[in-house]
N, CA, C and O of each residue as an XYZ file, in Angstrom:
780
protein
N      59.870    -69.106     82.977
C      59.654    -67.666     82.877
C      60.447    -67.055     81.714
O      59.985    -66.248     80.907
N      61.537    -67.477     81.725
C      62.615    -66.975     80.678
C      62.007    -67.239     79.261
O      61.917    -66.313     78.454
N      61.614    -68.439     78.977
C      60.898    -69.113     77.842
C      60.246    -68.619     77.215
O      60.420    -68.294     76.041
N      58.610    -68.332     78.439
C      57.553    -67.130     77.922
C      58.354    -65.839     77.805
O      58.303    -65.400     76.656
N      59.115    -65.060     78.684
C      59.628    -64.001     78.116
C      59.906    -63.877     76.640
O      59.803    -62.773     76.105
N      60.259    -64.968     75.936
C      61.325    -65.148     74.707
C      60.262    -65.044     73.962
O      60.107    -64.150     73.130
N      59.252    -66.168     74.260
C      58.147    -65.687     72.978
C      57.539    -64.531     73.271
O      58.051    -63.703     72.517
N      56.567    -63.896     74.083
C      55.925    -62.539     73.878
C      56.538    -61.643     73.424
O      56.054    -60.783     72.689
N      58.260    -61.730     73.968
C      58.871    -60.321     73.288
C      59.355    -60.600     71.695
O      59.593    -59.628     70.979
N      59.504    -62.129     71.114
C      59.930    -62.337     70.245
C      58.687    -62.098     68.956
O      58.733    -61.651     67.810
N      57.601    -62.656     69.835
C      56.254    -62.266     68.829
C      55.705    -60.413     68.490
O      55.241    -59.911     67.466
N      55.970    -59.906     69.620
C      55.629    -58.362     69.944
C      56.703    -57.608     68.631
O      56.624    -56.559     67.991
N      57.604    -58.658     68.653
C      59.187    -57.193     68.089
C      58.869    -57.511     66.583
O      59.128    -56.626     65.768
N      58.157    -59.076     65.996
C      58.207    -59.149     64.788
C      57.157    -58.567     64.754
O      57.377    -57.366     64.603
N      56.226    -58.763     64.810
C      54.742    -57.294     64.516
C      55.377    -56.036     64.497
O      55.944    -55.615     63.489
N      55.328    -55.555     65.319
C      55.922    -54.319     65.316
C      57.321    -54.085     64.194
O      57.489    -52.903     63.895
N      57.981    -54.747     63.774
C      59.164    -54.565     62.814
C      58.726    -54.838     61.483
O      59.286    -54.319     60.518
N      57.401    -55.910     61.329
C      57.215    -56.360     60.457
C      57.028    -55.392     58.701
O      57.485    -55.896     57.675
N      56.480    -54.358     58.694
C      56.407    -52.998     57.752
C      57.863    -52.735     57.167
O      58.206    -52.517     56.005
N      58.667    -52.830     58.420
C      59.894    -51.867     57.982
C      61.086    -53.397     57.508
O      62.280    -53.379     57.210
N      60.246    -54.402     57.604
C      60.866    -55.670     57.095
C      60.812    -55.909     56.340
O      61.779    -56.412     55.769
N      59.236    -55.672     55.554
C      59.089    -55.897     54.370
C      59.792    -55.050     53.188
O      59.984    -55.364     52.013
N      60.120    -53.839     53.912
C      61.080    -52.589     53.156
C      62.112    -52.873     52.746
O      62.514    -52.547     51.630
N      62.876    -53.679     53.752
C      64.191    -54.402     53.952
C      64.452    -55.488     52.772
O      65.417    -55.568     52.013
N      63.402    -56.219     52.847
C      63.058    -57.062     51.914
C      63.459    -57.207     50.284
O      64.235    -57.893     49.619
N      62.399    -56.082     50.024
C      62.228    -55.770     48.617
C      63.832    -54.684     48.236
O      64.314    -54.768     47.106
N      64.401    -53.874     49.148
C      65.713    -53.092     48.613
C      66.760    -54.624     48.530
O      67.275    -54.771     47.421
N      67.082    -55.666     49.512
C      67.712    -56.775     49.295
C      67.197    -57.481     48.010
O      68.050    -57.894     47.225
N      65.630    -57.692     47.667
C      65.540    -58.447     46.365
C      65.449    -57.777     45.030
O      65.124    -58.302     43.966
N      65.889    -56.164     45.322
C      65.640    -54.842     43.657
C      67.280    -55.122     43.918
O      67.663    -55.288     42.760
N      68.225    -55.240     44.599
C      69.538    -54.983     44.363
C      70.331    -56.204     43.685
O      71.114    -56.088     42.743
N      69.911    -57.640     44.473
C      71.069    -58.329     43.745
C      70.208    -59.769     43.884
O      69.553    -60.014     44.896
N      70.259    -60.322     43.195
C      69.575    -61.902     43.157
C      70.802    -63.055     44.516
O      72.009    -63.166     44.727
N      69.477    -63.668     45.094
C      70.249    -64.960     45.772
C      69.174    -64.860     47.366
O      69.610    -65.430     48.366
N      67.927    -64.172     47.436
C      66.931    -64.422     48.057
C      67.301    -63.270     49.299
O      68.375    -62.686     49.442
N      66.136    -63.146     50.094
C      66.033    -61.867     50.869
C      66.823    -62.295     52.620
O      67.260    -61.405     53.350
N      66.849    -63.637     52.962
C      67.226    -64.231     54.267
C      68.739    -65.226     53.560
O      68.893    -65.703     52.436
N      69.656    -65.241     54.784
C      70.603    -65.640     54.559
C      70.571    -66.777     55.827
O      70.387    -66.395     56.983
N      70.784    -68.320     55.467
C      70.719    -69.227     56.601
C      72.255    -69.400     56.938
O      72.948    -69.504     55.925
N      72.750    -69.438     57.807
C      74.216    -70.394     58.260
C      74.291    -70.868     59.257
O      74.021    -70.123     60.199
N      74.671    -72.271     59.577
C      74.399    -73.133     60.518
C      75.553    -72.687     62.006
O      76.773    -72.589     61.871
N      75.047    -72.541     62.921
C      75.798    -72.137     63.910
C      75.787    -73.208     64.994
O      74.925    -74.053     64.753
N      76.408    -73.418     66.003
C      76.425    -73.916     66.617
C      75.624    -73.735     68.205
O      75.962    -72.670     68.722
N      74.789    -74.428     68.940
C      74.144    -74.085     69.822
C      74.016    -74.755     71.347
O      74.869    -75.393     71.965
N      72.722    -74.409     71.724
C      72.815    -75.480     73.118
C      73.518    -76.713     73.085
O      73.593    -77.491     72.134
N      74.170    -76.849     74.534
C      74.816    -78.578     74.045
C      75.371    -79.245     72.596
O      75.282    -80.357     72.076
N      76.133    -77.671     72.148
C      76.746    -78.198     70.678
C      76.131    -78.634     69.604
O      76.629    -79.181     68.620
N      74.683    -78.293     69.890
C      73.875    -79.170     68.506
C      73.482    -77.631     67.568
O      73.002    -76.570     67.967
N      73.940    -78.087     66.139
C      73.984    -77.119     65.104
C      72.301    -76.621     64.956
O      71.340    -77.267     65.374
N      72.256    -75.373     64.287
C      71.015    -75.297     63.945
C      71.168    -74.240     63.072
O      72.171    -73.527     63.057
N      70.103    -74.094     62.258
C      70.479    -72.822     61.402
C      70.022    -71.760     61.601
O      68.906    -71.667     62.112
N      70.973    -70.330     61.151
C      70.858    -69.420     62.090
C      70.101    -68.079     60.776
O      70.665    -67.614     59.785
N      68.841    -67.823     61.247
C      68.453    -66.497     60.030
C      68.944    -65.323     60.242
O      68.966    -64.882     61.391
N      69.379    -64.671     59.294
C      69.127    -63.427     58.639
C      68.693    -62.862     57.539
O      68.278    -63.546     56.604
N      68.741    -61.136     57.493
C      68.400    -60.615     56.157
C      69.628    -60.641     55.418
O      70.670    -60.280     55.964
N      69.608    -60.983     54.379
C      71.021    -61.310     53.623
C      71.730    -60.095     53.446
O      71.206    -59.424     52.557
N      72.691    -59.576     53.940
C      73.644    -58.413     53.292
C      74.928    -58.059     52.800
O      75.563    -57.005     52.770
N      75.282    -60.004     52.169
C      76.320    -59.893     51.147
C      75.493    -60.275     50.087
O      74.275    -60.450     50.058
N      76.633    -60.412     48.933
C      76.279    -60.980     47.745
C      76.454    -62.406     47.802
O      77.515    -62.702     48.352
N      75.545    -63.717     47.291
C      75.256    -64.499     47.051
C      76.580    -65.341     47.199
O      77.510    -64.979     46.478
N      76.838    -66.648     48.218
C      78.133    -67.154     48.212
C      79.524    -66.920     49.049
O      80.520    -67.615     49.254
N      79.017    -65.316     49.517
C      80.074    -64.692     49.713
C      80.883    -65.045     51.185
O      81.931    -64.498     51.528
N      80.218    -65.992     51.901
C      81.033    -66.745     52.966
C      81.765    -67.733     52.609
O      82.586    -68.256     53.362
N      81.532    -68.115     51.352
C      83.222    -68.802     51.297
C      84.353    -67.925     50.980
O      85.335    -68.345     51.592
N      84.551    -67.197     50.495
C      85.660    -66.429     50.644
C      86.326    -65.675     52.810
O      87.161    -64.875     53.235
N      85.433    -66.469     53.327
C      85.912    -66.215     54.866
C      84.362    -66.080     55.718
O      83.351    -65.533     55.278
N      84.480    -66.549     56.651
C      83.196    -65.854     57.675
C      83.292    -64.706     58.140
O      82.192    -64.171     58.283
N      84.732    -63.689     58.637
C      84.221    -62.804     59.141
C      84.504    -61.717     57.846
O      85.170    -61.729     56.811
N      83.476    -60.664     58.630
C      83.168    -59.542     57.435
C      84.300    -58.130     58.204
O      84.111    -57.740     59.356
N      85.214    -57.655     57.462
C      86.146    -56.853     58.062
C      85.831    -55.538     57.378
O      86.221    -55.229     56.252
N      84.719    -54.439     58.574
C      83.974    -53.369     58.558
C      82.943    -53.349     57.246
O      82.592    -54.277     56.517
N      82.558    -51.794     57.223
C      81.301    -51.682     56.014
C      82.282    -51.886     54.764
O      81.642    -52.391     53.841
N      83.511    -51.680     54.453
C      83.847    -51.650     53.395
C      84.077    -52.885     52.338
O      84.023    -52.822     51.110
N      84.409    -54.272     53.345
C      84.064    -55.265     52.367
C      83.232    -55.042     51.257
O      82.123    -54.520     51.135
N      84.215    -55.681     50.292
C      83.231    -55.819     48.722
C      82.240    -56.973     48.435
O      81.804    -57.230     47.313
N      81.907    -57.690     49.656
C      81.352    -58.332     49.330
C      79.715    -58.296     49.448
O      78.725    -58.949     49.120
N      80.149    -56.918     50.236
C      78.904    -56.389     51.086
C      78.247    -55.331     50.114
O      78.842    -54.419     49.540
N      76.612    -55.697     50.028
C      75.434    -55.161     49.120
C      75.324    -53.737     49.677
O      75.732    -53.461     50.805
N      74.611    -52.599     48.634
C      74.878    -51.434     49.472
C      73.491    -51.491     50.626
O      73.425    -50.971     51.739
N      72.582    -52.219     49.984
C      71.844    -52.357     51.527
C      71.894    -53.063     52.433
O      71.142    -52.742     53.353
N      72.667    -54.197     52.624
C      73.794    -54.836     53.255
C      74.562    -53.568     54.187
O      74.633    -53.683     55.411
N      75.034    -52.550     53.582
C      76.204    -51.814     54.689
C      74.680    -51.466     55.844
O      74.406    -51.731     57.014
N      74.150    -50.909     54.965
C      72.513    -49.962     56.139
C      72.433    -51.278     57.243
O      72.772    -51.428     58.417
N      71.897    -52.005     56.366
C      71.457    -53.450     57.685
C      72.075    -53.576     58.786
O      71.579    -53.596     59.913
N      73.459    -53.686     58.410
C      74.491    -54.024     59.101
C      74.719    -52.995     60.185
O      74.742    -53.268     61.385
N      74.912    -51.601     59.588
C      75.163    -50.628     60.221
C      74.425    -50.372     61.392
O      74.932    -49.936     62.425
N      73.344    -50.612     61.258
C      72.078    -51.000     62.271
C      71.540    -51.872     63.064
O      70.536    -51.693     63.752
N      72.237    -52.905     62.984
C      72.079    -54.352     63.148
C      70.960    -54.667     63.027
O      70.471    -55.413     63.875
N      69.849    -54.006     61.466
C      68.811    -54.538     61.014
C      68.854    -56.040     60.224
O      67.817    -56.627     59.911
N      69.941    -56.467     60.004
C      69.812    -58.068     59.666
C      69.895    -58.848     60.734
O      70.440    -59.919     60.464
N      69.518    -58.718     62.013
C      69.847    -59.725     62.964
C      68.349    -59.670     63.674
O      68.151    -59.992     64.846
N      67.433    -59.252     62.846
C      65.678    -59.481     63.493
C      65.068    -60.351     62.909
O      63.926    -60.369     63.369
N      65.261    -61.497     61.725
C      65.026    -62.562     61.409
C      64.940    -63.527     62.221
O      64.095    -64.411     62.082
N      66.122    -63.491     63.550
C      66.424    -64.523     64.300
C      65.710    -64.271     65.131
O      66.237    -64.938     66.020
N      64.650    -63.687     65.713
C      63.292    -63.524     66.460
C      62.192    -64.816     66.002
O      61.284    -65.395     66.598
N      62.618    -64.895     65.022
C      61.726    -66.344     64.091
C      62.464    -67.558     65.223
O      61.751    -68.167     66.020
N      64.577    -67.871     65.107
C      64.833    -68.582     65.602
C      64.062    -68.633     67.249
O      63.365    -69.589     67.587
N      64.332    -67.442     68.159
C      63.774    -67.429     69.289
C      62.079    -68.725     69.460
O      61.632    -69.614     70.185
N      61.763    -67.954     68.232
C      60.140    -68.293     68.443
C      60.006    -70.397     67.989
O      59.022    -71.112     68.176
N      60.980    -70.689     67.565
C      61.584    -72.176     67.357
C      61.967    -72.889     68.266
O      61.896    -74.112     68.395
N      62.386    -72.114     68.917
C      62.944    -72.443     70.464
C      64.429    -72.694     70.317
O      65.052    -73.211     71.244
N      65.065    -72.320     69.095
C      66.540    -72.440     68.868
C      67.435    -71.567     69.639
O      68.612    -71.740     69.954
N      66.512    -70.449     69.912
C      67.808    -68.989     69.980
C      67.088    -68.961     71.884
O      66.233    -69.674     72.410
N      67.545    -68.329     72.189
C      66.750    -67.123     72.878
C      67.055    -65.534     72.602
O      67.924    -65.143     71.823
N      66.175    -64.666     73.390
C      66.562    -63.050     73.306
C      67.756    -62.677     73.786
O      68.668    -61.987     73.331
N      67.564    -63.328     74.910
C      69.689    -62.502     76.073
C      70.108    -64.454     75.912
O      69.493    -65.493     76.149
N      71.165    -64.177     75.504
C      71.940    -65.331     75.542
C      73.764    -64.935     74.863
O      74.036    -63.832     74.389
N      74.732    -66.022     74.967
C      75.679    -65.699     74.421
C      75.704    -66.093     72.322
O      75.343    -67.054     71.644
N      76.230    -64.962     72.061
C      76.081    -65.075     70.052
C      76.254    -66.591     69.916
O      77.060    -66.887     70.798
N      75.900    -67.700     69.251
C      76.390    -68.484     68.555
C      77.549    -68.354     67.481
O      77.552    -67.581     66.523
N      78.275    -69.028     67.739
C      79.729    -68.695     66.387
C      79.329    -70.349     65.665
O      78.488    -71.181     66.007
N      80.246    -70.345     64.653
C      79.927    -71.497     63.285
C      80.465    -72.394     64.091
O      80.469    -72.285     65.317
N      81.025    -73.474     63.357
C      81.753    -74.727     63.832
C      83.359    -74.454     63.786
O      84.214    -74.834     64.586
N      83.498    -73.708     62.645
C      84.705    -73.050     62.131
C      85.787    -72.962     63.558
O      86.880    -73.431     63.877
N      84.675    -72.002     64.203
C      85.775    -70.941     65.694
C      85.134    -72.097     67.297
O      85.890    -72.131     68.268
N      84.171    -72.680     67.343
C      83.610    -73.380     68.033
C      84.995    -74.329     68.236
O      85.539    -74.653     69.292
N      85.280    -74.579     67.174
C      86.555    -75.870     67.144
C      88.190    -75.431     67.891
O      88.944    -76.391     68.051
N      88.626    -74.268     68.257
C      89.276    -73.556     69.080
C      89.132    -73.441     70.108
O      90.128    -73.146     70.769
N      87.386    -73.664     71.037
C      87.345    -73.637     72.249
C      88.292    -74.188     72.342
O      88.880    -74.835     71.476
N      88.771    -73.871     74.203
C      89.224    -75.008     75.318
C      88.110    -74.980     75.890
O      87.171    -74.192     75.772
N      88.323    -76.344     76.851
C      87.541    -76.877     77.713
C      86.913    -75.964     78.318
O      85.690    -76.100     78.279
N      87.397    -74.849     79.007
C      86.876    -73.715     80.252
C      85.778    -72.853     79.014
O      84.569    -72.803     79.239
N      86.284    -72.314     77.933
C      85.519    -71.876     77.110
C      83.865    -72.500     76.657
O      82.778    -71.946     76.819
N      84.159    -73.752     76.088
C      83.021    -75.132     76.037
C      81.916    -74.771     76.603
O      80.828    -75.134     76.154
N      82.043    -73.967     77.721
C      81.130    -74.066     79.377
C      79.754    -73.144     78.715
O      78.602    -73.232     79.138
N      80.288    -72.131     77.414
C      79.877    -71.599     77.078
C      78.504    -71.986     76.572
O      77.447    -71.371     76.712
N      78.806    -73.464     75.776
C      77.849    -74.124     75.241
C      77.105    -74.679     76.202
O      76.406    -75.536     75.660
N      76.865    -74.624     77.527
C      76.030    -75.108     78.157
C      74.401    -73.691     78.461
O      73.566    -73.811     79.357
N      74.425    -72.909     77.754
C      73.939    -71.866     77.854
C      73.101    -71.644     76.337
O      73.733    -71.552     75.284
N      71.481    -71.568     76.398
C      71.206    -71.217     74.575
C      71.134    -70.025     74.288
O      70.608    -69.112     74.924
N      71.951    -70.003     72.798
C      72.437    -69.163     72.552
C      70.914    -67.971     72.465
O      69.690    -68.103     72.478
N      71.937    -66.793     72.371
C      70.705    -65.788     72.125
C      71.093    -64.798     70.652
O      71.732    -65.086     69.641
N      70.284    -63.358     71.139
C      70.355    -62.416     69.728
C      71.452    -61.657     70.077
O      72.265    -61.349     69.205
N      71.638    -61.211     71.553
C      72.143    -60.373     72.079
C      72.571    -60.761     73.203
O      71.998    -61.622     73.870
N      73.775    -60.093     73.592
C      74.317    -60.066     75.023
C      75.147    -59.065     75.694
O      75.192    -58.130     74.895
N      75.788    -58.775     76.670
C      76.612    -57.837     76.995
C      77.911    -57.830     76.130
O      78.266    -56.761     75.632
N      78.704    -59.066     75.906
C      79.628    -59.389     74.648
C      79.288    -58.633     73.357
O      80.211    -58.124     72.721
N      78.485    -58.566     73.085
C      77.528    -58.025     71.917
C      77.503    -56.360     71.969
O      77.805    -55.628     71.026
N      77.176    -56.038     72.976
C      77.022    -54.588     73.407
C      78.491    -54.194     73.673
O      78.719    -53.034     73.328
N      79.704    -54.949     74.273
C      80.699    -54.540     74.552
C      81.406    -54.584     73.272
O      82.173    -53.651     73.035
N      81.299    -55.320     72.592
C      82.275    -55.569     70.964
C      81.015    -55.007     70.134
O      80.658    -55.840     69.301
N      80.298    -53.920     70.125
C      78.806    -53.555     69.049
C      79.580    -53.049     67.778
O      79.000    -53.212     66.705
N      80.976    -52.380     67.764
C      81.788    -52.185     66.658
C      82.851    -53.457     66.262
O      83.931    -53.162     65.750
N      82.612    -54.440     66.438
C      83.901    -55.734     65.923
C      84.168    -55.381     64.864
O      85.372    -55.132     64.789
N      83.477    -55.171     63.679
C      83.757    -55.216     62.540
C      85.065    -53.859     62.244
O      86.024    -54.029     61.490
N      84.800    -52.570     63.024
C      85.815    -51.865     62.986
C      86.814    -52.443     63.449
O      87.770    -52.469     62.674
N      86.962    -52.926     64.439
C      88.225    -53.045     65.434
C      88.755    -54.498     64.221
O      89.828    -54.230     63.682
N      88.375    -55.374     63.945
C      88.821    -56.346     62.674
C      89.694    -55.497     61.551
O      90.858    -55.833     61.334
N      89.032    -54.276     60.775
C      89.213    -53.853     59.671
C      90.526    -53.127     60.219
O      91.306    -52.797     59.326
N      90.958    -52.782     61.682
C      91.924    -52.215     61.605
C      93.484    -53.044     61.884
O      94.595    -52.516     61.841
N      93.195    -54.338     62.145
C      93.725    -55.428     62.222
C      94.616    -55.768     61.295
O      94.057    -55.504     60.231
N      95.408    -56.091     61.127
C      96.899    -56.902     60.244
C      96.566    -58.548     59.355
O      96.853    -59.064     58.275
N      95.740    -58.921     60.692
C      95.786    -60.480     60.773
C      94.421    -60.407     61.526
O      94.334    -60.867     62.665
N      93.099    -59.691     60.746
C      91.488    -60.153     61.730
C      91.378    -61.332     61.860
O      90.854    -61.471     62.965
N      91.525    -62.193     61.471
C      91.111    -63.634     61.975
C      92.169    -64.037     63.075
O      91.767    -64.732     64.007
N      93.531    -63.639     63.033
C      94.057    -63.976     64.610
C      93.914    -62.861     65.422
O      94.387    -63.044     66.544
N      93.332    -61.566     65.203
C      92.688    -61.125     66.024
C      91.467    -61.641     66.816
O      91.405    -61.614     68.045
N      90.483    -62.121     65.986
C      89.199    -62.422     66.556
C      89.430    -63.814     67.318
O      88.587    -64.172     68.141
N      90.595    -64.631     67.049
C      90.470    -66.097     67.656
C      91.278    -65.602     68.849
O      90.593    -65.745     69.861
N      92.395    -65.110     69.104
C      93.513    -64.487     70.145
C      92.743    -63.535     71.039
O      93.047    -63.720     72.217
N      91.567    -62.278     70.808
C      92.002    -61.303     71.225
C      89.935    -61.432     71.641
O      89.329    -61.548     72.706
N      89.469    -61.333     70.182
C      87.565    -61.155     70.895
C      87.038    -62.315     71.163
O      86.564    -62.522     72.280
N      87.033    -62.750     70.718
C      86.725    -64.540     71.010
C      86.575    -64.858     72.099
O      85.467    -65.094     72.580
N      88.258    -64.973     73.061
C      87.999    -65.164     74.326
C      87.597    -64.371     75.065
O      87.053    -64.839     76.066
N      87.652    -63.065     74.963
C      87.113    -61.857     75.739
C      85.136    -62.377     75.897
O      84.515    -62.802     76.871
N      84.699    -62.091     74.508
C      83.581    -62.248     74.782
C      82.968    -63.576     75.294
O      81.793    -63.575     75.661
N      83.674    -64.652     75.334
C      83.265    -66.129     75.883
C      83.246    -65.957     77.194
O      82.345    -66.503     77.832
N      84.247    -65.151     77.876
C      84.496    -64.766     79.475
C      83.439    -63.992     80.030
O      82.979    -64.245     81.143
N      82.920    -62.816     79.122
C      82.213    -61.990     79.306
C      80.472    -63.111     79.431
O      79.704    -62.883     80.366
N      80.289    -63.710     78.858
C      79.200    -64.303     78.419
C      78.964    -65.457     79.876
O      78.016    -65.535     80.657
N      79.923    -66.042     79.827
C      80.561    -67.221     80.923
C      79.826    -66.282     82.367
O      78.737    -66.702     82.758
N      80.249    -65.437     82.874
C      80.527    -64.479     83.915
C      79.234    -64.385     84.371
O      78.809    -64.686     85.487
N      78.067    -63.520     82.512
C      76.904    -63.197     83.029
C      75.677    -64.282     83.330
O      74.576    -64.159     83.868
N      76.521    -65.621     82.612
C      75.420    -66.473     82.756
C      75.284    -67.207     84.057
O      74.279    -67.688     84.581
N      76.392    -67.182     84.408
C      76.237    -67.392     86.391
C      75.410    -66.549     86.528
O      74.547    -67.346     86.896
N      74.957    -65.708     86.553
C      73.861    -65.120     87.904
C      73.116    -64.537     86.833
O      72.755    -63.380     87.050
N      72.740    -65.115     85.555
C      71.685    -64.763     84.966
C      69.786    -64.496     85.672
O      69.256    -65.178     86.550
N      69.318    -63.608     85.106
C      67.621    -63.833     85.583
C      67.034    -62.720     84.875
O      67.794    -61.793     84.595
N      65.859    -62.641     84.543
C      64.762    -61.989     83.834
C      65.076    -60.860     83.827
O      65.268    -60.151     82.839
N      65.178    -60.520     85.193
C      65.324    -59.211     85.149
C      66.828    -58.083     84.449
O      66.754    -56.974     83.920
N      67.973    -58.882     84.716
C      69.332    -58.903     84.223
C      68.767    -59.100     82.769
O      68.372    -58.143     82.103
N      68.757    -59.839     82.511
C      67.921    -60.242     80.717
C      67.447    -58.768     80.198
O      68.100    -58.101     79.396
N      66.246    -58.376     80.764
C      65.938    -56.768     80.212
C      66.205    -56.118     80.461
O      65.435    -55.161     80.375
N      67.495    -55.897     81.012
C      68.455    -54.639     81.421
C      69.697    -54.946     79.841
O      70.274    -54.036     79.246
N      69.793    -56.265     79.547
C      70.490    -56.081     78.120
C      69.759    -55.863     77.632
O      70.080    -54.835     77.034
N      68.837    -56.105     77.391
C      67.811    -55.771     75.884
C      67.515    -53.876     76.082
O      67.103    -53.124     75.199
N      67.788    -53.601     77.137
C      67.657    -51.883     77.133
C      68.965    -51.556     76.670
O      69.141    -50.779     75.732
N      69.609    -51.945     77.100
C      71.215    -51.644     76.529
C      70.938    -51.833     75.410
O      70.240    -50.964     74.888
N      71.340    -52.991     74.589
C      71.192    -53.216     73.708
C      70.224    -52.262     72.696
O      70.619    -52.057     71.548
N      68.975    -51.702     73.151
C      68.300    -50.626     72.171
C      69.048    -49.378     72.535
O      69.077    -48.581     71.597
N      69.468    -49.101     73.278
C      70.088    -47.948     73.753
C      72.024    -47.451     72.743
O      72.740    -46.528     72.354
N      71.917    -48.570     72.823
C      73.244    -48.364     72.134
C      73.002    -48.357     70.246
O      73.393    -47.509     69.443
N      72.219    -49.637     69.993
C      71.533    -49.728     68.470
C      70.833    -47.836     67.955
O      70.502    -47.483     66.824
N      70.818    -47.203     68.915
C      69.881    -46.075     68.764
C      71.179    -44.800     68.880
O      71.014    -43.587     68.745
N      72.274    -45.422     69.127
C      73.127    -44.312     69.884
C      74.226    -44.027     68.181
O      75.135    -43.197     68.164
């Protein structure tokens, strides 16, 4: 049930988005060269990597200088990059992953290998769950990037402080996960994207 859920709503949201994608598109390929989707391999079900889409909204490269992005003001970030972001319009590519059978819609975020490698064991549990677009973690941290930028030390913030928060949070809902719980985030989730 969960499965078919993933594709009808995953097929329904790219039609319907598809116009205002192509918009997305062309301001990412008039602003800066290095292609309109950004791939990075994340980590997933049962630990097996896969690569994860978006609409690109840094400049070309710009994850080696660190994975996380600390608020809109990074310089590394395109000015239609801040909009995307601001909106979480670069994270509707991965409706493609859904439709692969990589992602699902409600699941816990995938993180890289990078922060994956910090689990503990109790954390791990996480990976027994495929990942999704969105989750309550997601909706509860929907500003990370602020709460980072105001940080000393964001990267031992995010490994110390959100990391485990949202792994717990994720852990919690996937015990008594079901369909219906599922589209009660995805209302959240538009509810807050809209707020």
């Amino acid at each position: 049930m969960k499965r078919l859920m993933d594709v009808v709503f995953s097929f329904f949201i790219l039609m319907v988005f598809l116009p205002f994608g192509l918009i997305i598109a062309m301001c990412i390929a008039l602003e800066s060269r290095g292609g309109i989707f950004y791939r990075q391999e994340r980590i997933g079900l049962g630990g097996k990597p896969f690569m994860l889409l978006k609409f690109r909204s840094m400049r070309p490269n710009a994850d080696r200088q660190g994975k996380l992005t600390v608020g809109e003001r990074d310089p590394r970030i395109t000015r239609a990059g801040v909009f995307v972001r601001k909106y979480k319009l670069d994270e509707f590519p991965q409706f493609i992953n859904v439709l692969t059978g990589e992602m699902s819609v409600v699941g816990p975020r995938p993180e890289v290998m990078e922060y994956v490698c910090h689990y503990t064991a109790e954390q791990r549990k996480v990976l027994d769950y495929k990942p999704g677009i969105t989750d309550l973690a997601s909706i509860s941290y929907f500003e990370e990037n602020k709460i980072l930028a105001k940080s000393k030390d964001p990267q031992r913030t995010y490994l110390e402080e959100i990391m485990p928060a949202k792994i717990r949070i994720n852990i919690e809902y996937q015990a008594k996960a079901n369909v219906w719980r599922d589209l009660g985030v995805v209302w959240k989730t538009a509810m807050r994207m809209m707020r």
